[in-house]
N, C-alpha and C positions, 0 to 999 in steps of 0.2 A: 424405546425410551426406558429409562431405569426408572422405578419407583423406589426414593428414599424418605431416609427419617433421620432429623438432623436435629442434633441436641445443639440451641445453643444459650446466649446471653446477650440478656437485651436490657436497655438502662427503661426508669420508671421514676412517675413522681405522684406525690400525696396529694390531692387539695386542701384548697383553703389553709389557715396558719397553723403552725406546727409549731412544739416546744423544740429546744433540740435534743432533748432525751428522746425526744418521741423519733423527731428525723436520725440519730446515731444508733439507735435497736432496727433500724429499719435501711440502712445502709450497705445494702447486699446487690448485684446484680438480677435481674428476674430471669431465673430458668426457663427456658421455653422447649417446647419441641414441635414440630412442624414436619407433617407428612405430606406429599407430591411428588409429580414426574418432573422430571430433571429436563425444563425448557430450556437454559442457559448456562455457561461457564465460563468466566473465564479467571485471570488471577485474582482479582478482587472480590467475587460476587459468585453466588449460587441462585440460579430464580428457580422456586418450584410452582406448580401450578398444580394445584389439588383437584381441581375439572376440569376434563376433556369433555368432546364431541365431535363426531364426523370420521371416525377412524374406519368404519363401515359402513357408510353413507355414499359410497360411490366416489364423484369426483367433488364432493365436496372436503374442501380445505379443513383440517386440524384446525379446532378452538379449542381457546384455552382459558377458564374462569378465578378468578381469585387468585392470580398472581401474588408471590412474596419471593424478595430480594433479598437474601441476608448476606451481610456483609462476611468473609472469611474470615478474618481475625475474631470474630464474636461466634465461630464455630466451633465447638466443645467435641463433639462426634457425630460420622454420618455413617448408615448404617443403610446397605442397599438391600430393599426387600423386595424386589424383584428384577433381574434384568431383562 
């Protein structure tokens, strides 16, 4: 399994009411970055999974904790730290 780190961009909102001076200084997408093993791929979607367990546990099955799904298009750069 590959361990990456994927720069991306993810949309966000304020609570409660807002001037719109205050929403238009604040009209940026939210940079994120996001480290895990590389559970899924296909042309849409990357899901990474930042915990395992059971890879040395005999015959017990690979789990996986804390899944995230990021869409590709909202992928900035991935960056493989370990294959």
């Amino acid at each position: 399994m590959k361990l990456l780190m994927i720069e991306w961009v993810d949309s966000h909102s304020s609570r409660g009411w807002q001037d719109f001076e205050t929403i238009e200084n604040s009209a940026e997408a939210l940079y994120c970055q996001s480290v895990g093993w590389l559970a899924a791929e296909n042309k849409d979607v990357v899901s990474l999974v930042p915990h395992i367990a059971g890879e040395r546990n005999g015959n017990q099955k690979l789990q996986g904790c804390g899944d995230l799904t990021i869409p590709k298009r909202a992928i900035i750069k991935t960056t493989v730290l370990k294959k």
